[in-house]
Short mmCIF file of the C-alpha atoms (twelve columns), coordinates in Angstrom:
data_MODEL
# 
_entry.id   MODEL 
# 
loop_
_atom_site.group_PDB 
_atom_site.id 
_atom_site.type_symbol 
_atom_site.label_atom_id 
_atom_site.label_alt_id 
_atom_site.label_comp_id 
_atom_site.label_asym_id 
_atom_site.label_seq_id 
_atom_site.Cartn_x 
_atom_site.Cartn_y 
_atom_site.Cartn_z 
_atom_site.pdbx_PDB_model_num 
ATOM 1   C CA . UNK A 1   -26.256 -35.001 -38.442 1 
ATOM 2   C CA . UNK A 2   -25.233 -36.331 -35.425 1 
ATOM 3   C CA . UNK A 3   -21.882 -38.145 -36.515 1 
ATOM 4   C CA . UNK A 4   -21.307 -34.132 -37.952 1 
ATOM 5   C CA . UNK A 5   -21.653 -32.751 -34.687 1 
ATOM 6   C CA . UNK A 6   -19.345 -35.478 -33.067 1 
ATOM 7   C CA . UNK A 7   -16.600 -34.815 -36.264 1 
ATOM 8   C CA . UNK A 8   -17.107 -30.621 -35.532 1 
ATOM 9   C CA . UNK A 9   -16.349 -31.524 -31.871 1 
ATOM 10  C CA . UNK A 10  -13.470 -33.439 -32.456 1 
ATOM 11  C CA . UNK A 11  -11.232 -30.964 -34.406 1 
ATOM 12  C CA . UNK A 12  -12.609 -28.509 -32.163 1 
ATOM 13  C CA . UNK A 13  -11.023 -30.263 -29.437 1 
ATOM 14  C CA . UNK A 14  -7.914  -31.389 -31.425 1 
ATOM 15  C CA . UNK A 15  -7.804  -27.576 -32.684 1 
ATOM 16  C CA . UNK A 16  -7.596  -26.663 -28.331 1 
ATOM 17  C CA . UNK A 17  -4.737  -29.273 -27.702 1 
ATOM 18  C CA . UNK A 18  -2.808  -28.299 -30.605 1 
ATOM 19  C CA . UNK A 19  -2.974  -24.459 -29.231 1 
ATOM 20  C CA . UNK A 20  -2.101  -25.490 -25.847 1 
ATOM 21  C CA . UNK A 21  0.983   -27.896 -26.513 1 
ATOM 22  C CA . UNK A 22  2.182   -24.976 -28.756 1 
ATOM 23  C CA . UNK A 23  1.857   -22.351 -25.656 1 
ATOM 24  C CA . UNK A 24  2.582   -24.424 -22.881 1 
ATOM 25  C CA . UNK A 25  6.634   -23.924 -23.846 1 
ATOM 26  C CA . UNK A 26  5.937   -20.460 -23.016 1 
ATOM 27  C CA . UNK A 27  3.917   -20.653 -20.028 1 
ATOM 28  C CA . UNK A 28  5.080   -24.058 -18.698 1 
ATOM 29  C CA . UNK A 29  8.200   -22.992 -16.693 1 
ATOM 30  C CA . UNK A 30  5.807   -19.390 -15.390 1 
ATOM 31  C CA . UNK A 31  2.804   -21.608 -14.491 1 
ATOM 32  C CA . UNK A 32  5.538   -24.201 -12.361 1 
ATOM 33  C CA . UNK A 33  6.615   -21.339 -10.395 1 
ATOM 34  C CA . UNK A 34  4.032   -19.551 -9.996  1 
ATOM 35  C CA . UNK A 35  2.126   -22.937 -8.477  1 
ATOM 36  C CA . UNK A 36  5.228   -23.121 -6.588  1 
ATOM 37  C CA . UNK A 37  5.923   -20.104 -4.766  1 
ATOM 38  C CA . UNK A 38  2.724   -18.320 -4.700  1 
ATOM 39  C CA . UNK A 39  -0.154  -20.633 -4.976  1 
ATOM 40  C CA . UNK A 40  1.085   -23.527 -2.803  1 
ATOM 41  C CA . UNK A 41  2.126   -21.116 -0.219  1 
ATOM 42  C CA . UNK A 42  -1.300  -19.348 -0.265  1 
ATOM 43  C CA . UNK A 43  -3.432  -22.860 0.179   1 
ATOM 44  C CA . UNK A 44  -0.603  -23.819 2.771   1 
ATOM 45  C CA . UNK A 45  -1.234  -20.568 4.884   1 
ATOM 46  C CA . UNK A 46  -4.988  -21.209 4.476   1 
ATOM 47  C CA . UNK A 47  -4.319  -24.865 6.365   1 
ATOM 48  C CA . UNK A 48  -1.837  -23.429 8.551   1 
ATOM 49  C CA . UNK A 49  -4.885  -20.707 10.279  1 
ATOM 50  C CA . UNK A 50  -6.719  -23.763 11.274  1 
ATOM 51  C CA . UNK A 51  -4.309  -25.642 12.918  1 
ATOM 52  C CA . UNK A 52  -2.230  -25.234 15.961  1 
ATOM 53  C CA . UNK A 53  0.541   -25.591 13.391  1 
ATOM 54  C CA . UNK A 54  4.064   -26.963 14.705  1 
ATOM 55  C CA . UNK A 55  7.527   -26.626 12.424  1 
ATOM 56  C CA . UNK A 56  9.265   -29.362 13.796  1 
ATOM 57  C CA . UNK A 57  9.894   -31.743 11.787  1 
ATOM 58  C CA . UNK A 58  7.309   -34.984 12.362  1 
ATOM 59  C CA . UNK A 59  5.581   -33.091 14.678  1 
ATOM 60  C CA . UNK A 60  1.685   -33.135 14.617  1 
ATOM 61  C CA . UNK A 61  -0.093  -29.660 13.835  1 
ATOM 62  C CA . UNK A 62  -3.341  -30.256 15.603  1 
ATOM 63  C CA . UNK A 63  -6.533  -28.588 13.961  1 
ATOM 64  C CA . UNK A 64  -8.369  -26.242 15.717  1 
ATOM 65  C CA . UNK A 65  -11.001 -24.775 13.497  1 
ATOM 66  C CA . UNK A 66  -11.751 -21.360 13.678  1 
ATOM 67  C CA . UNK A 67  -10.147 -21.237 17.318  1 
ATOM 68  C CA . UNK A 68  -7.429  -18.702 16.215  1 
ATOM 69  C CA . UNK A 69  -9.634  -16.619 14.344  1 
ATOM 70  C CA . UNK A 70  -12.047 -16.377 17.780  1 
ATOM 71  C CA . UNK A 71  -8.619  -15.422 19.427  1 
ATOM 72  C CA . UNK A 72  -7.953  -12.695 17.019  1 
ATOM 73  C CA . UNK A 73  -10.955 -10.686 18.031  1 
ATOM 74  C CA . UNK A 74  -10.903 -10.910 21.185  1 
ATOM 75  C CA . UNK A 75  -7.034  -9.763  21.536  1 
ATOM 76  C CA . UNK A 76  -6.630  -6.150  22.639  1 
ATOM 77  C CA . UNK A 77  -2.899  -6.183  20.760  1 
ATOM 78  C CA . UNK A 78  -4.664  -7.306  17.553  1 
ATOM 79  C CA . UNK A 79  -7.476  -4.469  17.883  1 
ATOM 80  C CA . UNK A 80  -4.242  -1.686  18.541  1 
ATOM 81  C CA . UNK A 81  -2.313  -2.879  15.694  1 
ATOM 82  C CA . UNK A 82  -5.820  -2.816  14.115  1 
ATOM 83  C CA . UNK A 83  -6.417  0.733   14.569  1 
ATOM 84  C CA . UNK A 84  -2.708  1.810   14.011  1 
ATOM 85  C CA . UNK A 85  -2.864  0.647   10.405  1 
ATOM 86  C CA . UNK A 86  -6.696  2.471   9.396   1 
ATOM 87  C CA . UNK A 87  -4.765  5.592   11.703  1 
ATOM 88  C CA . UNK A 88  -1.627  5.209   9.566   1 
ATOM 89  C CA . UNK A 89  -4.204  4.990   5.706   1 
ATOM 90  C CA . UNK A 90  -6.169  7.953   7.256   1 
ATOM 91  C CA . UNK A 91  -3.041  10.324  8.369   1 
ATOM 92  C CA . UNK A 92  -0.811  9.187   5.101   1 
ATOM 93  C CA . UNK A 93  -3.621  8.679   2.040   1 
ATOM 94  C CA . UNK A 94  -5.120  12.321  2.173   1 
ATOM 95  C CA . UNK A 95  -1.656  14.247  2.747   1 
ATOM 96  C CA . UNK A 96  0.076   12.253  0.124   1 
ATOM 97  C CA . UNK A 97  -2.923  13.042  -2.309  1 
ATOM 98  C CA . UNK A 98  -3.019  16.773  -1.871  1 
ATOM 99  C CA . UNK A 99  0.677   17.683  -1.721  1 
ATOM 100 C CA . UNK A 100 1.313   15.166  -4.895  1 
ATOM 101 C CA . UNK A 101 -1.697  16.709  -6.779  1 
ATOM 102 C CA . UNK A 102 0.091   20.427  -5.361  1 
ATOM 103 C CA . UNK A 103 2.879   19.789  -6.771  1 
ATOM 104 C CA . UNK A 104 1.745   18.365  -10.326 1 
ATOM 105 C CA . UNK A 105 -0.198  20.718  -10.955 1 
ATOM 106 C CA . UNK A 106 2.781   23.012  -10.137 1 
ATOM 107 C CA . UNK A 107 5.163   21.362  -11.840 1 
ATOM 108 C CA . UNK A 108 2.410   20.970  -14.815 1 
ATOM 109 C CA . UNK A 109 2.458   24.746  -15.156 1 
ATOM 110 C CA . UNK A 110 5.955   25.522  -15.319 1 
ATOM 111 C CA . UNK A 111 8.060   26.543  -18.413 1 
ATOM 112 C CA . UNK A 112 11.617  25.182  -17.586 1 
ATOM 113 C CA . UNK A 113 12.929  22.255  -15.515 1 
ATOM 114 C CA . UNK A 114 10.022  19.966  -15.299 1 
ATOM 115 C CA . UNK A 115 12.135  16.868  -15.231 1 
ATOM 116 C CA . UNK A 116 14.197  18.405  -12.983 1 
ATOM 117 C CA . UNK A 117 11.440  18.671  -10.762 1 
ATOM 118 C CA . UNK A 118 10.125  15.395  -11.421 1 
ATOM 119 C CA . UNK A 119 13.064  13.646  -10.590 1 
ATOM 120 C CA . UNK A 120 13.898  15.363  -7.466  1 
ATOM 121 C CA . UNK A 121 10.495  14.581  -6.126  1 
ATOM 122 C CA . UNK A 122 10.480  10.890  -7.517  1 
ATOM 123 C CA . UNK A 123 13.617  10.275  -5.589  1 
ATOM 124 C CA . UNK A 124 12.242  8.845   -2.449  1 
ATOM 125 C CA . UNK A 125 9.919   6.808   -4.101  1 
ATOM 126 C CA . UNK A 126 12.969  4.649   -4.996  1 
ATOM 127 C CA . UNK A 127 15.196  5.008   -1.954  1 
ATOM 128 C CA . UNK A 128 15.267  1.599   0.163   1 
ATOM 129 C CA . UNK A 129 12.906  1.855   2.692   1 
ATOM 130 C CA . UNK A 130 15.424  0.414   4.595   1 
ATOM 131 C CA . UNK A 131 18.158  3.369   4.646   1 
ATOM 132 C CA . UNK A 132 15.309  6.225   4.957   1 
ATOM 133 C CA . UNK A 133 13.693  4.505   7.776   1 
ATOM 134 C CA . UNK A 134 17.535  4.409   9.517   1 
ATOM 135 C CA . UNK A 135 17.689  8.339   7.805   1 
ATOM 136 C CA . UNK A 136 14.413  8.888   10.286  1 
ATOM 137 C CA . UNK A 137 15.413  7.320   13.251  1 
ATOM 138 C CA . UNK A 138 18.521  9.316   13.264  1 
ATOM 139 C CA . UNK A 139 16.581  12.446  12.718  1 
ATOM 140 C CA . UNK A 140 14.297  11.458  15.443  1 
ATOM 141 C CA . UNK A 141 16.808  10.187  17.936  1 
ATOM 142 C CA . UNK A 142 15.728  10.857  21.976  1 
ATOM 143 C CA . UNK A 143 17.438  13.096  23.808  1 
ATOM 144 C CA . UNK A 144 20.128  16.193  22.414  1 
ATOM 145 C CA . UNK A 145 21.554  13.921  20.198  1 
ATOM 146 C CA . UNK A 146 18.661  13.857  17.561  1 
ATOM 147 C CA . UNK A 147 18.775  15.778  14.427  1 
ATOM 148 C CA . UNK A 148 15.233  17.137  15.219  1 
ATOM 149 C CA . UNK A 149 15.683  17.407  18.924  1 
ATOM 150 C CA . UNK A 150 18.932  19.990  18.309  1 
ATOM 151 C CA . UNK A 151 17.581  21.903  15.754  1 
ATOM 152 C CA . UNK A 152 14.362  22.725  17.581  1 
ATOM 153 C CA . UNK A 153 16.739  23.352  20.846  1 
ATOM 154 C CA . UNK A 154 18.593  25.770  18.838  1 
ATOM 155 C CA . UNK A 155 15.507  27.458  17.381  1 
ATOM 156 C CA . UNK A 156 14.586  27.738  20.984  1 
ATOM 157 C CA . UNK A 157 11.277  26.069  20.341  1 
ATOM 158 C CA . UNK A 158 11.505  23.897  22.844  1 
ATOM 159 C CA . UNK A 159 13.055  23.750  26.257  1 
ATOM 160 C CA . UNK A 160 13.816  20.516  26.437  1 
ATOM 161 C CA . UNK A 161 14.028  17.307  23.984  1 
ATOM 162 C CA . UNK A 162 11.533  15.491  22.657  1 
ATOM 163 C CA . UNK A 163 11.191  12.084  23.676  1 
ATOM 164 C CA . UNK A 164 10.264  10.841  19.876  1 
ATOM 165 C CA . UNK A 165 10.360  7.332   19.698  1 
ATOM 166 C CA . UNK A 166 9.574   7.005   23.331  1 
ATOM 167 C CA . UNK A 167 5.776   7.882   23.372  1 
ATOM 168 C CA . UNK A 168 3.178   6.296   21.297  1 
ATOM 169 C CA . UNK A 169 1.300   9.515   19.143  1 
ATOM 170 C CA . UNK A 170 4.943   11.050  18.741  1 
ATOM 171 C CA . UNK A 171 6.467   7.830   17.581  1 
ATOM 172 C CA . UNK A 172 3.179   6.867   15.222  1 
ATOM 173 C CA . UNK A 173 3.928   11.018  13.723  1 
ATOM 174 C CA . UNK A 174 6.964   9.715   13.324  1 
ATOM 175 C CA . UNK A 175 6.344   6.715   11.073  1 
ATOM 176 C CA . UNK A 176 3.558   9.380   9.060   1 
ATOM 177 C CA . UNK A 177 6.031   11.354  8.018   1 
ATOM 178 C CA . UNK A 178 8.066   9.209   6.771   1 
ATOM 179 C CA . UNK A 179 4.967   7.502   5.098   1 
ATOM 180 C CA . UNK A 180 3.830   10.913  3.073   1 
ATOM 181 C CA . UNK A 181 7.617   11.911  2.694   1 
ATOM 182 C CA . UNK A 182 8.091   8.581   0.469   1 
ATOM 183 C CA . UNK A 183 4.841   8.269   -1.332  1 
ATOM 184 C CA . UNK A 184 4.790   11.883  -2.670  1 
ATOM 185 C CA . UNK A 185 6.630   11.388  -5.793  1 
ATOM 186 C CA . UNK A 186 4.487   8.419   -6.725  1 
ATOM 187 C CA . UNK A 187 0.951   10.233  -6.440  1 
ATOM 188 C CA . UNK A 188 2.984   13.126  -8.109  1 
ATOM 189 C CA . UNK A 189 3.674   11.474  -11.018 1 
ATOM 190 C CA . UNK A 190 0.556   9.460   -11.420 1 
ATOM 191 C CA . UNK A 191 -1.323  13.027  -11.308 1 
ATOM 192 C CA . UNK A 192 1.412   14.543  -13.722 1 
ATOM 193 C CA . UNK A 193 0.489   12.310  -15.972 1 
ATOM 194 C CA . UNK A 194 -3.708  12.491  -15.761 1 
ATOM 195 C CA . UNK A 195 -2.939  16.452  -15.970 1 
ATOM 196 C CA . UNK A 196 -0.968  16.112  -19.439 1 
ATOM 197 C CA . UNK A 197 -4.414  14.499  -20.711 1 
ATOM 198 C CA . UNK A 198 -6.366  17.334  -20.193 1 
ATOM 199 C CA . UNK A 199 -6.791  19.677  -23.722 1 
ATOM 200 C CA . UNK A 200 -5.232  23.340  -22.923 1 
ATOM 201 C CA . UNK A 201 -8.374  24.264  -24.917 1 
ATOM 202 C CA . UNK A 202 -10.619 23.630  -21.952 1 
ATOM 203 C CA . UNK A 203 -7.741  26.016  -20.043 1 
ATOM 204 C CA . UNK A 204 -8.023  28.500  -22.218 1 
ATOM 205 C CA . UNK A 205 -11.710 28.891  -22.645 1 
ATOM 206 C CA . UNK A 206 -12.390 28.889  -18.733 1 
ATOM 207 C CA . UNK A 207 -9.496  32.191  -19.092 1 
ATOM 208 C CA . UNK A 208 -11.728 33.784  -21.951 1 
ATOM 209 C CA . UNK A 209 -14.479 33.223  -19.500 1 
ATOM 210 C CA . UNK A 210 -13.044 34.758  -16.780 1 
ATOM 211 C CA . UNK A 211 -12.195 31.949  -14.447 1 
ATOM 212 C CA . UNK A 212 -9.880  32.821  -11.704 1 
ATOM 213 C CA . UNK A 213 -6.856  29.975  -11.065 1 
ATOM 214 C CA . UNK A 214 -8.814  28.426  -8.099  1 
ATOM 215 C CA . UNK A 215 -11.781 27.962  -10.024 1 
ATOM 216 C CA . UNK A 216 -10.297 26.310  -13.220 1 
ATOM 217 C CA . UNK A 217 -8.493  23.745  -10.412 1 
ATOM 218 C CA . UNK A 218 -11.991 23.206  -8.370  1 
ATOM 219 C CA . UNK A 219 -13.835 23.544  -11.624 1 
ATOM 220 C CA . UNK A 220 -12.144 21.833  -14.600 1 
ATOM 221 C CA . UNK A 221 -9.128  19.932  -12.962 1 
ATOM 222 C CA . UNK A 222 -10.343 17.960  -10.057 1 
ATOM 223 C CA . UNK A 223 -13.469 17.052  -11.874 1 
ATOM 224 C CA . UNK A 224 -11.357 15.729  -15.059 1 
ATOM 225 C CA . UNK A 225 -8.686  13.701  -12.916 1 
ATOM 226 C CA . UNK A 226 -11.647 11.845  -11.211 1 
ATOM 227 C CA . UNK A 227 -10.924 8.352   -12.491 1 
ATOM 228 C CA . UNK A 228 -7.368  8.893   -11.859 1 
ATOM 229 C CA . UNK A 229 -8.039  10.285  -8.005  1 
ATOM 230 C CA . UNK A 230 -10.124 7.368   -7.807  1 
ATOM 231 C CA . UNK A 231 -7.329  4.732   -8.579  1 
ATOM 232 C CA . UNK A 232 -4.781  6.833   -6.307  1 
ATOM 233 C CA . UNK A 233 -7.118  6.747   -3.256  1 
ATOM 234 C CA . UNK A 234 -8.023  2.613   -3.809  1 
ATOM 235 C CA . UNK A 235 -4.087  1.811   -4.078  1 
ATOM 236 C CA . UNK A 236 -2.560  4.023   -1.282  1 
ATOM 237 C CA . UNK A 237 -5.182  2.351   0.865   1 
ATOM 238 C CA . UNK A 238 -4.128  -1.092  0.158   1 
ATOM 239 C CA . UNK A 239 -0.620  0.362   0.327   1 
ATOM 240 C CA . UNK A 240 -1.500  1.388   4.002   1 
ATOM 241 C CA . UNK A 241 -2.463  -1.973  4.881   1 
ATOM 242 C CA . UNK A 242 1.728   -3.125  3.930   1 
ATOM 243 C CA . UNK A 243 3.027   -0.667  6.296   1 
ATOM 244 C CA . UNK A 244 5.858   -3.108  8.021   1 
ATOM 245 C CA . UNK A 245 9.333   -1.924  7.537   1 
ATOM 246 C CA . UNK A 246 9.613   1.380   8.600   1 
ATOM 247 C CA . UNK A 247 7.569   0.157   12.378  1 
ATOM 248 C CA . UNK A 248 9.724   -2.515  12.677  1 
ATOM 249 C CA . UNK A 249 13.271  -0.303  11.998  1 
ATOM 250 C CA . UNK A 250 11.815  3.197   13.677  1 
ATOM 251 C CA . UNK A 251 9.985   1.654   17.053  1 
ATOM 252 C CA . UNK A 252 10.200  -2.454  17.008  1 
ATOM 253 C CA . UNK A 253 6.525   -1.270  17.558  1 
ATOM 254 C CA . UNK A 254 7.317   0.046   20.755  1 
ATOM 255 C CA . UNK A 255 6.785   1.938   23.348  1 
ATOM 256 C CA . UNK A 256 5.080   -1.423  24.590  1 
ATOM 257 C CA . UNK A 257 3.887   -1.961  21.147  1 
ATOM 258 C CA . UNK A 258 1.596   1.351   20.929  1 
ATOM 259 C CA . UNK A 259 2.906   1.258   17.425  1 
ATOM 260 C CA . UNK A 260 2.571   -2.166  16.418  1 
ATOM 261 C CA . UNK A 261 0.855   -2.267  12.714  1 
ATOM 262 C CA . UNK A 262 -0.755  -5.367  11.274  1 
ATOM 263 C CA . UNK A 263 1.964   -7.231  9.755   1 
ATOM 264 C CA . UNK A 264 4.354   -5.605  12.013  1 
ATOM 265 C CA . UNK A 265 1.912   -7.895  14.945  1 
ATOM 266 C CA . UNK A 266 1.661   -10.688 12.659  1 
ATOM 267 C CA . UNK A 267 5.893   -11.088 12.450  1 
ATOM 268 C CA . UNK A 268 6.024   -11.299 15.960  1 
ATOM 269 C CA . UNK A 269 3.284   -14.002 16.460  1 
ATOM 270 C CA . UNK A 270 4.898   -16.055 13.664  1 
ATOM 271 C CA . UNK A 271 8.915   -15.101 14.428  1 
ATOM 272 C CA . UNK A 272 8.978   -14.066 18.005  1 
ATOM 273 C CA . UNK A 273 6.201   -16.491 19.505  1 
ATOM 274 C CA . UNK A 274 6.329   -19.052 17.416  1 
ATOM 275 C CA . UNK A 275 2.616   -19.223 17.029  1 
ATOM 276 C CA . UNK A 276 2.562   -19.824 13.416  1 
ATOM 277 C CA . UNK A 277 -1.494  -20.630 13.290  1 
ATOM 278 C CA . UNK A 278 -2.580  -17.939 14.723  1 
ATOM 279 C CA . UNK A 279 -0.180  -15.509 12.608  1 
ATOM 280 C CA . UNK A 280 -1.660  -17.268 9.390   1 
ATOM 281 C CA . UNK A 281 -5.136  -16.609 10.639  1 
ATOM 282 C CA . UNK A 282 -4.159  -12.720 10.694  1 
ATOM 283 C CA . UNK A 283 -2.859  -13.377 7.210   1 
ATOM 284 C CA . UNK A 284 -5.905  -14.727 6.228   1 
ATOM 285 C CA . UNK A 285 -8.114  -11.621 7.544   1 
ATOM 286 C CA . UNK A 286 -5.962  -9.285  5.748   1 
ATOM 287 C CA . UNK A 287 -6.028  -10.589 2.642   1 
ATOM 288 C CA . UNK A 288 -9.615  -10.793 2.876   1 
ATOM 289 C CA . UNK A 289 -9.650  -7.489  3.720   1 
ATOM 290 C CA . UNK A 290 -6.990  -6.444  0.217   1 
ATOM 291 C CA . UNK A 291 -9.119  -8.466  -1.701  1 
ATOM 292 C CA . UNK A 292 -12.240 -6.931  -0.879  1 
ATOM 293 C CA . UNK A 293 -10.709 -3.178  -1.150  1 
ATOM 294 C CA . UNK A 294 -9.272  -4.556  -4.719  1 
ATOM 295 C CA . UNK A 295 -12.917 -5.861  -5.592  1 
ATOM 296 C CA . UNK A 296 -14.440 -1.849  -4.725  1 
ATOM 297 C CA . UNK A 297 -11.030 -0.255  -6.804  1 
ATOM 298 C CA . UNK A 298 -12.677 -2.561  -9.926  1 
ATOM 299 C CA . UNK A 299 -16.083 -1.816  -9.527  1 
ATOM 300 C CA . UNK A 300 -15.269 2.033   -8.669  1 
ATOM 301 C CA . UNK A 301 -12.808 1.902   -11.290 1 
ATOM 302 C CA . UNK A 302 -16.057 0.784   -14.147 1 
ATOM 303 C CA . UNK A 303 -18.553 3.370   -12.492 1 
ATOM 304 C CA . UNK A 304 -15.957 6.538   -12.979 1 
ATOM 305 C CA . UNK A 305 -15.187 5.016   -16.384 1 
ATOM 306 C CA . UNK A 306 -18.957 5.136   -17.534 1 
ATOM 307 C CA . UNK A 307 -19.389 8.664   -15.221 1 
ATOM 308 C CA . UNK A 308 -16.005 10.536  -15.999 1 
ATOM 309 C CA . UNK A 309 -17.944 13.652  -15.020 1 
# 
């Protein structure tokens, strides 16, 4: 019996080689670079928030425990750049949610040019963030020679210009808009698609029931798109937390970095100071903090799966 088990255990394990060897061709040369450029760099970042790190050459990085991490909390730029992101996910998530479910279920209910429609509306979504943030600073430009500024000077809405990019809640408006502008199309098409899932039945027996339009959207839509609200809201929140480009080309994170994001602060440490360990100990806390958001997206994700009403 036993000598049977051993023999059963053996071409089981023979059986698991013999699977592997004929995968690994296929995974081999992913698995190499994946180690390479995401999972070495991760462990290496880990290290790097404990020491005092140095990238000279030779140089000794000395370790300082959780010394940066103290630092972090206790740094009032940290804290701003802090709130600026949750201010940016709580300005940006909601408005990009309502207009984008607006204009699905618009779009939804029209008889001619829905790709049209679609399209025009999905075309920011894939515009470099790079040229529309440039697009907004020229739009936003102090003084007469702003976009903005001459319009509203012609409309005779205001007497003199704006100073945009010069004051911190104007400036921040100014990265929100562009923000909402660019993630429209994406929660418009997401919701475009959770609406073409819904039967027209349901539509048409709320009508023989009498159902106004507002109450077959409060009543039947909203309710039915749940799961798919639910997996909007999780992602533009993590979204929020990569806000970076646009601070960095609109303000630099100016005035006096009143608009400084997270990873907008974090570049500086790392680029600008040269205090790579304490820059990798910032990394560190946001990731913990995507990770943990990505943990509640799963485990809201099950619940509205098993309560899709």
């Amino acid at each position: 019996m036993l000598s049977q088990n051993v023999s059963f255990r053996n071409k089981n394990l023979s059986r698991g080689i013999k699977e592997w060897l004929d995968v690994l061709p296929f995974i081999g040369i992913g698995f190499i670079l994946l180690a390479v450029f995401v999972i070495y760099p991760q462990i290496k970042n880990i290290y790097m928030a404990f020491t005092n790190y140095n990238i000279m050459p030779g140089q000794v990085s000395p370790w300082v425990g959780l010394l940066n991490f103290i630092k972090i909390f206790h740094d009032d730029n940290f804290l701003l750049a802090f709130r600026n992101t949750i201010l940016y996910g709580i300005v940006t998530v909601p408005c990009q949610m309502i207009i984008g479910l607006v204009i699905a279920v618009l779009i939804n209910n029209l008889t001619r040019g829905k790709v049209f429609y679609r399209v025009m509306i999905y075309i920011p979504v894939i515009t470099s963030w790079v040229v529309v943030s440039l697009i907004f600073k020229y739009l936003f430009t102090d003084g007469k020679e702003g976009l903005m500024n001459f319009l509203l000077l012609k409309l005779h809405l205001i007497g003199s210009p704006i100073m945009w990019l010069e004051n911190t809640w104007t400036a921040n408006l100014v990265i929100w808009l562009l923000g909402v502008w660019k993630g429209i199309g994406w929660v418009m098409v997401i919701y475009y698609a959770a609406l073409q899932g819904i039967s027209n039945d349901i539509y048409e027996a709320a009508k023989i029931d009498g159902a106004n339009p507002i109450q077959v959207f409060f009543n039947i839509t909203v309710p039915l798109i749940k799961p798919t609200t639910f997996y909007i809201l999780i992602n533009l929140i993590i979204g929020a937390f990569g806000v970076f480009i646009q601070v960095m080309l609109i303000t630099g994170g100016g005035p006096l970095g009143t608009t400084d994001v997270l990873l907008n602060y974090m570049y500086k440490a790392a680029f600008s100071d040269f205090n790579f360990g304490y820059a990798s100990a910032m990394s560190v806390i946001i990731g913990i903090v995507i990770l943990t958001l990505s943990l509640f997206q799963k485990r809201i994700m099950r619940y509205s799966e098993d309560n899709p009403y």
